[in-house]
PAKEVO-222799 format. One record per residue (C-alpha): residue in one letter; x, y, z. Coordinates in steps of 0.02 Angstrom, whole numbers, padded with zeros to 5 digits, always signed. Example, Ala and Ser with C-alpha at 12.3 -4.5 7.8 and 13.67 -1.06 7.14 Angstrom:
BEGIN
a+00615-00225+00390
s+00684-00053+00357
***
This chain:
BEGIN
x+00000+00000+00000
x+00064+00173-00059
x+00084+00286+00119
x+00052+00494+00117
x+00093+00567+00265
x+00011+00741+00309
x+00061+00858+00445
x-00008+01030+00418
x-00031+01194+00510
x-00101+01279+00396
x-00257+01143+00360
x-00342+01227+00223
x-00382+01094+00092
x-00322+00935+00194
x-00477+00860+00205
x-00524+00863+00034
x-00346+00791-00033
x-00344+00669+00114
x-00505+00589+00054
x-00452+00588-00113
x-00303+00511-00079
x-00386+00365+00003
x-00492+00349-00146
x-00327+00298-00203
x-00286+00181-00088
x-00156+00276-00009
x-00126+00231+00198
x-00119+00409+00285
x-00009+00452+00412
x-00040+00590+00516
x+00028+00672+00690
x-00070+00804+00807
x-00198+00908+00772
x-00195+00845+00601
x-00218+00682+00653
x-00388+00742+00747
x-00434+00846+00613
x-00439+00697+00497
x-00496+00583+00611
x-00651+00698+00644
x-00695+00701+00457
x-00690+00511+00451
x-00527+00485+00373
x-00443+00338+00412
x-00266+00415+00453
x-00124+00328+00570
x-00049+00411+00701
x+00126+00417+00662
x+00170+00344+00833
x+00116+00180+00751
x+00254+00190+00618
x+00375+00239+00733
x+00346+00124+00856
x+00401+00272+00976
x+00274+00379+01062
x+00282+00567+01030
x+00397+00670+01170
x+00459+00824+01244
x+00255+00910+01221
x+00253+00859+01038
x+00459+00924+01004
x+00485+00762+00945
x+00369+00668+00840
x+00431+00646+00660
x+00613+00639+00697
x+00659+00450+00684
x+00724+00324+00551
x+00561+00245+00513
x+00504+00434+00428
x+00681+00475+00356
x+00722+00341+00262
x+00537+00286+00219
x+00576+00476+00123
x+00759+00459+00058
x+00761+00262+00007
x+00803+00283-00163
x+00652+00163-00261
x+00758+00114-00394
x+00921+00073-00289
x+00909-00105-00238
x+01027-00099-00090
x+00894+00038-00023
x+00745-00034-00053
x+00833-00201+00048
x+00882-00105+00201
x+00714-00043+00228
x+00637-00221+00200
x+00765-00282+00315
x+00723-00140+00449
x+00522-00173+00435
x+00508+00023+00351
x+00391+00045+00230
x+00411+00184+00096
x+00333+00347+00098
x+00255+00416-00043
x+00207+00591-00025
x+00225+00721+00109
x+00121+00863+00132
x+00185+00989+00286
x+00183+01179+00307
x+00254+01225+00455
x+00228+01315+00634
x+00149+01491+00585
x+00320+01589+00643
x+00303+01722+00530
x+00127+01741+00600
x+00167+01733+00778
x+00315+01892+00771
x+00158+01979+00711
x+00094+01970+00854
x+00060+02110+00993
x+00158+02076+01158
x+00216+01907+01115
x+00355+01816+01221
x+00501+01761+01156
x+00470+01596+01255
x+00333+01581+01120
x+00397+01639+00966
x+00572+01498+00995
x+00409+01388+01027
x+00330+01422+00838
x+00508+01368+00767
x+00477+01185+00672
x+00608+01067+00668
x+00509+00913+00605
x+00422+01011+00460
x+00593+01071+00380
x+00665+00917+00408
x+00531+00808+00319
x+00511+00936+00188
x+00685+00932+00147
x+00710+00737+00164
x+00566+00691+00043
x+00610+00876-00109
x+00803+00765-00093
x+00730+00612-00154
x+00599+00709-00265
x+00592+00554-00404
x+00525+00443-00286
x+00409+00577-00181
x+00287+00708-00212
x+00328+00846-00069
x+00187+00982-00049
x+00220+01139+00063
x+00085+01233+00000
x-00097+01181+00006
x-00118+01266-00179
x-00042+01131-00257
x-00150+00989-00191
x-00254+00984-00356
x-00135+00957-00463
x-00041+00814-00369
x-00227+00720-00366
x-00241+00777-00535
x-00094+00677-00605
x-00113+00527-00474
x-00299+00498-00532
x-00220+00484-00717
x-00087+00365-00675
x+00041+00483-00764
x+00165+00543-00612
x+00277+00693-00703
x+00443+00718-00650
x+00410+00878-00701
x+00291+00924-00577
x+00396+00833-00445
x+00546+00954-00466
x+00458+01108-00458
x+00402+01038-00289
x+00577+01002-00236
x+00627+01189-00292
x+00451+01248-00197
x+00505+01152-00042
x+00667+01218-00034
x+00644+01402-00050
x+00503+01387+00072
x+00626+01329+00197
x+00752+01434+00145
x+00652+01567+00164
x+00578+01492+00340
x+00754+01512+00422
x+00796+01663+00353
x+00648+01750+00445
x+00700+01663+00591
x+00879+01706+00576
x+00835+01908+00548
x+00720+01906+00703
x+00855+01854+00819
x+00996+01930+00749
x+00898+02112+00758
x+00847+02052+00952
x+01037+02002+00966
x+01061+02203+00916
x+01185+02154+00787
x+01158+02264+00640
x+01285+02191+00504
x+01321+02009+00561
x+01438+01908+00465
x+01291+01807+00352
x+01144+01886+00281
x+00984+01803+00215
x+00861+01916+00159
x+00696+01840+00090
x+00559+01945-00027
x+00376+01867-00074
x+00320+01886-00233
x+00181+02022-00279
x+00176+02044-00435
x+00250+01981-00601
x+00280+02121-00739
x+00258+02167-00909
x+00429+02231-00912
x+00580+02294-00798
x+00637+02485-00833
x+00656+02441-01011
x+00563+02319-01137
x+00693+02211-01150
x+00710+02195-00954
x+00635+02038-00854
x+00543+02093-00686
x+00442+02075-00559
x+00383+02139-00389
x+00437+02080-00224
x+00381+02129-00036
x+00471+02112+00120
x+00401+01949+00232
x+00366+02057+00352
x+00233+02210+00324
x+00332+02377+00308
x+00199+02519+00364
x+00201+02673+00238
x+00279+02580+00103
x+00234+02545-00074
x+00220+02387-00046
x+00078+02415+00076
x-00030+02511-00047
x-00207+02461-00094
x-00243+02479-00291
x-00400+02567-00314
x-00414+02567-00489
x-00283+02586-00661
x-00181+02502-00747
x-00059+02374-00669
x+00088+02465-00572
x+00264+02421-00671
x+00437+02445-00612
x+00457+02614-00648
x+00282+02672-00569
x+00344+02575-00404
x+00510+02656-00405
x+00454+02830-00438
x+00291+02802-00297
x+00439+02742-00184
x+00545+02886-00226
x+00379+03014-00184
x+00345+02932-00009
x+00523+02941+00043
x+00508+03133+00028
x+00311+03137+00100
x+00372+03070+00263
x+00487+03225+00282
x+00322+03323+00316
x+00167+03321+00444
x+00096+03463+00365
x-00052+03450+00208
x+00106+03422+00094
x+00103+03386-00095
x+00260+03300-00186
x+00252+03278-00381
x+00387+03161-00441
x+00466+03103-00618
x+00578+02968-00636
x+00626+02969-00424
x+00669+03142-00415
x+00562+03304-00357
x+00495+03421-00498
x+00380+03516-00345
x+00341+03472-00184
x+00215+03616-00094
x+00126+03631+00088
x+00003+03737+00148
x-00123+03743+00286
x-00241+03617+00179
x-00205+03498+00034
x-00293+03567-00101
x-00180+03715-00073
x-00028+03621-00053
x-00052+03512-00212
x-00069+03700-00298
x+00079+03765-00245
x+00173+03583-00287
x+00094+03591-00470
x+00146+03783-00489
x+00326+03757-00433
x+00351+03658-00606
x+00221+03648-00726
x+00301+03542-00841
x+00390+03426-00779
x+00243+03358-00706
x+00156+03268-00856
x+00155+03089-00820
x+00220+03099-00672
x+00177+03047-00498
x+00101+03136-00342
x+00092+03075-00171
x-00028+03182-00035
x-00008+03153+00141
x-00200+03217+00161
x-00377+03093+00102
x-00421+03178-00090
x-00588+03259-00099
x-00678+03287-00256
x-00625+03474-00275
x-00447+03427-00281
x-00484+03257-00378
x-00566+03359-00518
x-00399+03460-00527
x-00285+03294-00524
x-00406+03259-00680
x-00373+03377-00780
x-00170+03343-00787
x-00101+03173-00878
x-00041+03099-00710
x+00015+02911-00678
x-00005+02888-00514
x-00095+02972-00355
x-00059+02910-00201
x-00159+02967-00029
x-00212+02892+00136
x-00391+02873+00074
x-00506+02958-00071
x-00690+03020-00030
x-00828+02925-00118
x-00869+03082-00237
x-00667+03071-00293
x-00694+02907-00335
x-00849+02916-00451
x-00778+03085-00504
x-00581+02967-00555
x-00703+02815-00608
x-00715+02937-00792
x-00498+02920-00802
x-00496+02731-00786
x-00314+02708-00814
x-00253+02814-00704
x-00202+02699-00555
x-00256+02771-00376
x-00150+02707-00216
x-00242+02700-00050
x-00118+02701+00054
x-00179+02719+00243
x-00006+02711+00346
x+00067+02841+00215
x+00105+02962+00353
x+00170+02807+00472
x+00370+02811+00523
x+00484+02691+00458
x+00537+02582+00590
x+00716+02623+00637
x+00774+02465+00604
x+00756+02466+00410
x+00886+02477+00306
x+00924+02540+00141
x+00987+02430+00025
x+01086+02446-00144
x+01130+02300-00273
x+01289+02307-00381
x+01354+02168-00496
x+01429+02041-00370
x+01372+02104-00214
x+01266+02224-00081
x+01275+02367+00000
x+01151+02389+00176
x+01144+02535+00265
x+01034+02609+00384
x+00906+02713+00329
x+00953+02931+00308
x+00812+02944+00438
x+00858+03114+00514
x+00886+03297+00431
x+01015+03393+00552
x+01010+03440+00716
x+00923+03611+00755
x+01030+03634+00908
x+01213+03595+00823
x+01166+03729+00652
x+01317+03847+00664
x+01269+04037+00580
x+01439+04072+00488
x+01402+04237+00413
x+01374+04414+00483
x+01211+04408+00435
x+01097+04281+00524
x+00939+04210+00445
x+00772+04293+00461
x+00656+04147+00585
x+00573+04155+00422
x+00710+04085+00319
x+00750+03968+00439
x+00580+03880+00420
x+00612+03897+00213
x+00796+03834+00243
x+00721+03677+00333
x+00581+03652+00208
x+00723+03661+00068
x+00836+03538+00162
x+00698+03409+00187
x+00682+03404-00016
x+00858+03414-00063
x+00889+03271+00042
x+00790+03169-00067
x+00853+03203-00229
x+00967+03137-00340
x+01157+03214-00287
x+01227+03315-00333
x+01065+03423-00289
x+01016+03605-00249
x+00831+03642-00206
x+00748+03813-00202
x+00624+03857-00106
x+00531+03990+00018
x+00441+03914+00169
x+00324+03825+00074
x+00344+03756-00090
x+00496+03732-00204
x+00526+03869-00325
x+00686+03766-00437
x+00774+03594-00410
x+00923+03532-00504
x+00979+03352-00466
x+01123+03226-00522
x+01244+03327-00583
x+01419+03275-00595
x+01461+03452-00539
x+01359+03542-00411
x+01398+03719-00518
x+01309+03630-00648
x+01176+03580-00512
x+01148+03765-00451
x+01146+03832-00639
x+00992+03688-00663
x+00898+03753-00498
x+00934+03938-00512
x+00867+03953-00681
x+00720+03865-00676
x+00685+03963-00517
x+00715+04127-00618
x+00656+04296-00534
x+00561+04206-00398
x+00731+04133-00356
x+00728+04332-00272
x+00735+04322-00068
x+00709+04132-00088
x+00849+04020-00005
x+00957+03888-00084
x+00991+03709+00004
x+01152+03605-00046
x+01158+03399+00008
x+01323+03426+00020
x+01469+03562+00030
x+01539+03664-00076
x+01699+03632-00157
x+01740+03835-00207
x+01622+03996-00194
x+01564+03980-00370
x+01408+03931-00316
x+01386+04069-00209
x+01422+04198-00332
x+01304+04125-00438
x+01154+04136-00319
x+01198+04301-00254
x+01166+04339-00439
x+00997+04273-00423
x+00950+04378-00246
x+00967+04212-00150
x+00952+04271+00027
x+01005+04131+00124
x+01106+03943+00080
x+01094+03810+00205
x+01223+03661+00168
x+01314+03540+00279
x+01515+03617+00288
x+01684+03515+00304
x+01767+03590+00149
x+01943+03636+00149
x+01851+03805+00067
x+01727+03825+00160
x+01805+04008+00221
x+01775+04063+00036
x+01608+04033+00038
x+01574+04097+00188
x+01674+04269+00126
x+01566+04262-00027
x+01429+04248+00062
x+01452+04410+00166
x+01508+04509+00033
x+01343+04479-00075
x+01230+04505+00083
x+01175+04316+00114
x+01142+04203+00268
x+01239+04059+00264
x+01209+03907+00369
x+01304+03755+00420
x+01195+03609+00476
x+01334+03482+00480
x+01240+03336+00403
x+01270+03291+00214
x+01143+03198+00113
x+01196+03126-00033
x+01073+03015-00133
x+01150+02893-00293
***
């Protein structure tokens, strides 16, 4: 008699492929709750205890952990010497597996839980028959996922077993326990405060496949952190549109990052990652105005983010531009119907938008051969350490506008200069090779309302040249971080055309 055995937390489905399996005259082999669950929907199933010959220990820590499992899995069917061991040790083959394993993922999730019970919700057993039965995948059909019951009856009611199906198993099986320990081995190194230990495993779920990566020719798809990260893309609900693709996600990523700099009603419009106006104001409709007006062109087909719900006022506005993306906490019922006329337009409901990152995230960076982690740029500068290094100090005013332009010029593609007043961004040029080139970009698209606005730098400034060229312009105060060897020059410059400058101390560059 063929033997299945079937040890499942997860039991959605069990029933169904249990009975079918004895339809096929398969002998099932169960432990623990599954055992009672079967047992309950009159299903003949063994308790493995039986096949042991060894009673279950240790509150259930040891059940499936003996010879009589392991090498009913890995006896190799077609090698004789195998197949006479097992005869010789009274073990009978077994045929298929089916385990998922303790909910671990599920129980970290949880509020308040011990540690006591999350080491509890670690499976030993599960892995261990999952990854004894994918080794000898020719002779056993290993299930970890209940989605795949169907097909496994399918092909066992037709007589025709594929190897086929049987390796994708085997490769299912062993990312899903590949993918098991790594979310163990992340939760206790971050409780072991260990930021950069010396092996990493990071594991991603898929979301999405796509059309396309950045270009046609590109392969892609979507994947999300195991674990839910609040105020991510990732956690966005599609209201309607077309399907994201991997430039949409990258650009909606690239507009949150800067959102989160503000509690304010604040409005950022992005193109390809970077800023083209970012505006707040005492409401949103108002701040999405000033965002738009800051640059009206750059804007087609681009992407804004608003860290306030969208009315229908402000929807009918969003309307009337070629937009690819809007992204909010939430969208009134009359913006909706009033959106439901621009069908492809995709809407993001995204309800933690304004939610912190948790400090422990990190920021991660792929190159050919390797990866670079980091924590996350979660902080701006300290308001206590900025160091006034002209004669003339800023206005409180300015101050406010200096912070305002900081908070966007952090966010955008070095090198980067960002003008603004208090409230909106007036000219932004981003990833130049030279930040002369940088200030040229932001200066002149700022033009005469570049006049009494200030200018913010993500990093320092190599010679005075930029200087010069905003005191040109009727900048009226720079903020950028300091530490050049010419700082002093700038700082000269700086008094001699009449402008505030600032040190803050804390560079953000962004590659």
């Amino acid at each position: 008699m063929k033997r299945a055995l079937l040890s499942v937390s997860d039991k959605s489905g069990i029933i169904e492929f249990a009975k079918e399996l004895e339809l096929l005259g398969y002998q099932i082999v169960s432990t623990g709750g599954t055992l009672n669950t079967l047992l309950k929907a009159g299903i003949e199933a063994v308790n493995i205890s039986k096949i042991t010959g060894f009673q279950e220990c240790l509150d259930g820590r040891v059940k499936t952990l003996h010879p009589a499992v392991h090498a009913g899995l890995l006896a190799m069917r077609d090698n004789k010497e195998h197949m006479s061991q097992l005869e010789a040790l009274s073990i009978a083959p077994i045929d298929i597996v089916a385990v998922n394993l303790y909910p671990f993922k599920a129980t970290i999730q949880k509020s308040g839980v011990s540690f006591e019970e999350v080491v509890e919700n670690i499976d030993i057993g599960g892995p261990t028959m999952l990854r004894s039965a994918a080794k000898n995948y020719k002779d056993v059909y290993v299930i970890c996922d209940a989605c795949d019951y169907p097909a496994v009856i399918s092909e066992l009611k037709s007589g025709t077993s594929s190897l086929d199906t049987k390796y994708r198993l085997m490769c299912k099986v062993f990312r899903h326990t590949a993918a098991y320990d790594a979310l163990i081995s992340n939760y206790l190194t971050e409780k072991s405060g260990d930021p950069f230990p010396e092996n990493i495993t990071l594991t991603f779920d898929k979301k999405q496949g796509m059309r396309y990566g950045e270009n046609p020719t590109q392969r892609a798809a979507f994947y999300t952190e195991s674990l839910p990260v609040n105020g991510s893309i990732a956690q966005a609900k599609q209201l309607q549109g077309k399907e994201l693709s991997f430039n949409n996600i990258n650009d909606a990523d690239g507009a949150l990052a800067i959102l989160r700099e503000f509690s304010s009603p604040t409005a950022v419009a992005v193109k390809h990652a970077n800023p083209c106006g970012v505006g707040s104001a005492d409401n949103i409709f108002d701040a999405f105005v000033s965002a738009y007006e800051a640059d009206k062109q750059s804007i087609f087909s681009g992407i804004v983010a608003l860290n306030r719900q969208v009315d229908e006022k402000l929807a009918k506005i969003l309307m009337g531009l070629f937009l690819e993306i809007v992204i909010a906490p939430d969208f009134t019922p009359e913006a909706l119907s009033a959106y439901a006329t621009k069908k492809n337009v995709r809407l993001l409901k995204l309800e933690s938008l304004n939610a912190p990152l948790c400090p422990n995230t990190r920021d991660m960076k792929k190159v050919v051969g390797g990866l670079l982690i980091q924590d996350i740029d979660s902080t701006l500068y300290d308001v206590d350490k900025l160091n006034i290094v002209t004669k003339l100090a800023p206005t409180s005013e300015q101050l406010k506008a200096l912070e305002f332009a900081y908070k966007v010029v952090k966010h955008t593609k070095s090198n980067a200069i960002v003008i603004s007043d208090a409230n909106k961004t007036l000219g932004i040029g981003m990833g130049q090779p030279s930040r002369i080139w940088a200030a040229e970009q932001a200066l002149d698209h700022a033009g005469e309302r570049a006049r009494g606005a200030v200018l913010a730098s993500d990093a320092f400034f190599p010679f005075s040249d930029a200087v010069t060229l905003a005191g040109k312009y009727g900048i009226s105060a720079i903020i950028q971080p300091g530490g050049s060897i010419n700082d002093a020059d700038s700082i000269k410059a700086c008094d001699e055309l009449g402008i505030a400058m600032v040190l803050c101390g804390q560079r953000h560059f962004k590659h």
